[in-house]
C-alpha positions as CSV (number, residue, x, y, z in Angstrom):
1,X,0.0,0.0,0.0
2,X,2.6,2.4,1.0
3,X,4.4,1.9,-2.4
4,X,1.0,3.1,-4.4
5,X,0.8,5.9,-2.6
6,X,4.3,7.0,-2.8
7,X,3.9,6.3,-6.7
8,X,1.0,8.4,-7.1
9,X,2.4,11.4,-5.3
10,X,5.4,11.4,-8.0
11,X,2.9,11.5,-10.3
12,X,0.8,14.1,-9.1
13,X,4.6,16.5,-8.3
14,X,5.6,15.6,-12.1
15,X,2.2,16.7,-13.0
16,X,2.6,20.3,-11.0
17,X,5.7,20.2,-11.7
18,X,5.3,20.2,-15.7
19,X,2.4,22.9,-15.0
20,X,4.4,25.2,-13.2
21,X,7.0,25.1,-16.4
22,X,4.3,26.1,-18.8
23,X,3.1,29.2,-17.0
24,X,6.6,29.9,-16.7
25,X,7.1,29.5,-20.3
26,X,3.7,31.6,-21.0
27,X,4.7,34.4,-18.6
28,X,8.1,34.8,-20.4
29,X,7.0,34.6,-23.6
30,X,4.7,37.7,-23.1
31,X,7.7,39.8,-22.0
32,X,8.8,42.5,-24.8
33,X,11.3,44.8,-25.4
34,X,12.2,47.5,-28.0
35,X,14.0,47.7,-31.7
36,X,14.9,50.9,-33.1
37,X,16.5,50.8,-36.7
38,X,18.8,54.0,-37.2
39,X,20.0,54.6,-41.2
40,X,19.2,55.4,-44.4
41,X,16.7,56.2,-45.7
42,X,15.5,56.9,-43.0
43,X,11.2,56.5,-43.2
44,X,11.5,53.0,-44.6
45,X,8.9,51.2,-43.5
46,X,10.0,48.6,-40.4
47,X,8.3,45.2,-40.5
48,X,8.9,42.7,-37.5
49,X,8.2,39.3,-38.1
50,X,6.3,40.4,-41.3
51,X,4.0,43.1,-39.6
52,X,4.4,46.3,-40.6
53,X,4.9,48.6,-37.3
54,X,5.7,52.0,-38.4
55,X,8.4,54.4,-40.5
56,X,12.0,53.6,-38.9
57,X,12.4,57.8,-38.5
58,X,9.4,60.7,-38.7
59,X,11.0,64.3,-39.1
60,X,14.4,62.8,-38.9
61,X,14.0,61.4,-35.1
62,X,14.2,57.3,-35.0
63,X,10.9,55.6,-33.8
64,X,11.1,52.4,-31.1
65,X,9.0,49.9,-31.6
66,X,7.6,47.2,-29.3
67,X,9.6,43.7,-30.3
68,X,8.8,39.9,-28.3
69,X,11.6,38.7,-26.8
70,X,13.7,36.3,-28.5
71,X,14.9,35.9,-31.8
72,X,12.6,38.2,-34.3
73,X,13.5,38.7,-37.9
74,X,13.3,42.6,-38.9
75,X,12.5,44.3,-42.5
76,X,12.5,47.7,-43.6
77,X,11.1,48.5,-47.3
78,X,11.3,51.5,-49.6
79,X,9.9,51.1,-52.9
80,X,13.8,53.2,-53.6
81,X,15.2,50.9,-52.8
82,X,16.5,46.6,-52.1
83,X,14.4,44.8,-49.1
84,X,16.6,45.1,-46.0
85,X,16.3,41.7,-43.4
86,X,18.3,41.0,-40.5
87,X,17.4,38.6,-37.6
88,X,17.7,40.1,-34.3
89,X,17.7,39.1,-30.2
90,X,15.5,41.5,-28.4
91,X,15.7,41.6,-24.7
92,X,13.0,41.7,-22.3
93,X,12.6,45.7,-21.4
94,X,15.6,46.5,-23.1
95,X,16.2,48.5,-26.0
96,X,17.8,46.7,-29.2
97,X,19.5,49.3,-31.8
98,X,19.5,47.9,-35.8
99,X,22.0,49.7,-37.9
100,X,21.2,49.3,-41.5
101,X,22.0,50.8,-44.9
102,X,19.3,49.8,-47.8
103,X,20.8,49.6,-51.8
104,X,19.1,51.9,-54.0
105,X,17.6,50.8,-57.0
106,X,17.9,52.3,-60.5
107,X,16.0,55.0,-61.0
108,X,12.6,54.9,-63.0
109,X,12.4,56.4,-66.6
110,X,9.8,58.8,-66.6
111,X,7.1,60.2,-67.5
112,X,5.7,60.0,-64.3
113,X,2.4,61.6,-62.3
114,X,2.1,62.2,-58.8
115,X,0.0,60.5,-56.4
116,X,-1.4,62.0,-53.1
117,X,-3.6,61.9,-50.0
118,X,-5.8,65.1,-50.0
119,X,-7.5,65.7,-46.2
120,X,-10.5,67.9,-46.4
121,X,-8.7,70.8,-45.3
122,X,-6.2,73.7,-47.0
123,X,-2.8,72.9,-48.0
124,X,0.2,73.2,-46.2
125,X,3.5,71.9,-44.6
126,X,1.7,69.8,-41.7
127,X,0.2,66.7,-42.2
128,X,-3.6,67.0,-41.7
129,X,-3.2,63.0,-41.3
130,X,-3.1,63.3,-37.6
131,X,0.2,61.7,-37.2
132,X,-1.5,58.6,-39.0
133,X,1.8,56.2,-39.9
134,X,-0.7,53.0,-41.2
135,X,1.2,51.8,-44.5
136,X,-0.4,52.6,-48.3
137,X,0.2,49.7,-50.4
138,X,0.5,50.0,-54.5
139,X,0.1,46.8,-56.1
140,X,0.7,44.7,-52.9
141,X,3.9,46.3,-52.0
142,X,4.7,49.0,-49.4
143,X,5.1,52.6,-50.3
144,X,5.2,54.9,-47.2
145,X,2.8,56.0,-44.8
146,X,-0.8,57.7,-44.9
147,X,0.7,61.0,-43.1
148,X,4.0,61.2,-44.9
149,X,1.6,61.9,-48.4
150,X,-0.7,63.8,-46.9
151,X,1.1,67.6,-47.2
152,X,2.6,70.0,-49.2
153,X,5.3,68.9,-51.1
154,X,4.6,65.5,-50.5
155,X,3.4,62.9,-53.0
156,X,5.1,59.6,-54.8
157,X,6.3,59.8,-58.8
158,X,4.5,56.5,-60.8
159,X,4.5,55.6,-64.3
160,X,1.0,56.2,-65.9
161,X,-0.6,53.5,-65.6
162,X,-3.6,51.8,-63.4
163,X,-2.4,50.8,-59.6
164,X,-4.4,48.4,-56.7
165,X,-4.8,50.8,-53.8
166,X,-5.0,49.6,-50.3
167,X,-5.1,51.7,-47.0
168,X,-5.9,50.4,-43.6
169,X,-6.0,53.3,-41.2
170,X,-8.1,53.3,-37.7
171,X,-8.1,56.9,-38.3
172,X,-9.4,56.8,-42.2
173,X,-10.6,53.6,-42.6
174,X,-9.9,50.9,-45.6
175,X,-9.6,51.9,-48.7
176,X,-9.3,49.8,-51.5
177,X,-9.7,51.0,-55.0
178,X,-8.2,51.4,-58.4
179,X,-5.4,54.7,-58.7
180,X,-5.2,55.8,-62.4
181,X,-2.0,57.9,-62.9
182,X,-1.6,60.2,-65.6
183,X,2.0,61.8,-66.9
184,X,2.4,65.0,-65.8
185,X,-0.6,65.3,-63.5
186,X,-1.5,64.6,-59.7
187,X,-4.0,62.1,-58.8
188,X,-5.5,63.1,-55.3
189,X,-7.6,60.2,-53.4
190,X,-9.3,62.1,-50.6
191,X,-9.1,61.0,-47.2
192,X,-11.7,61.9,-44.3
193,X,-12.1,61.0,-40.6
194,X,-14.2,57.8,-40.0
């Protein structure tokens, strides 16, 4: 009798035991720390783990972003220029500092037209976008960010031709429609507060 009863208390200790381990492992898996990327150009877009979070710079100042801890692999895009990847160990409340330098890519050969955001204010130098950073996408692949192309001055060149647009902002809303670009001209697609 005594041996069943010592058997079945190892049993029950390997079964806390195994659950104490797993809330361990949950708990630690929740813990975060910070990535910022510092070079050039410096508003690529920063993707970690294939989610885009935000530009790596806004008026020349590097963002951080929230990161799990462990091993995450980190992208930054400009239609300008090459894909940039690099894998990186982020640290629970620590901050972890990517230094990266992107390869331009030829330039386009014109004619091009402009595409913009217009708010439903007046032009100027600031953004009416509301500091809005969610990414515009032209034909599936990322070209900036909803407030960088939303002031005066601001605006991306494209070959004439017809585009897939796709914004999803929790300021603006989705948008998903066709962009025609025209040499020579600027295509507005007007923006307004959900």
């Amino acid at each position: 009798m005594k041996r069943m009863i010592y058997q079945t208390s190892v049993e029950t200790l390997s079964i806390v035991v195994l659950a104490l381990a797993a809330a361990f492992t949950a708990f630690g898996a929740g813990e975060t720390g910070k990535i910022k990327c510092v070079g050039k150009p410096g508003d690529a877009g920063v993707f970690i783990d294939g989610k885009y979070v935000g530009p790596a710079s806004r008026f020349t100042v590097p963002e951080s972003y929230e990161a799990p801890a462990g091993t995450v692999e980190v992208s930054l895009k400009d239609p300008r220029y090459e894909d940039f990847t690099q894998k990186v160990t982020v640290r629970p409340k620590k901050k972890t500092k990517l230094h990266y330098a992107m390869k331009k890519l030829p330039d386009p050969k014109g004619p091009f037209g402009l595409f913009r955001l217009k708010g439903g204010e007046s032009e100027s130098f600031i953004s009416v976008a509301a500091g809005d950073t969610s990414p515009i996408y032209i034909n599936d692949k990322f070209y900036g960010h909803v407030d960088e192309l939303n002031n005066l001055g601001s605006g991306i060149l494209l070959q004439p031709g017809t585009y897939d647009l796709r914004i999803s902002s929790p300021i603006f809303g989705e948008i998903n429609q066709k962009l025609v670009i025209e040499a020579n001209k600027t295509t507005y697609v007007p923006i307004t507060k959900k």
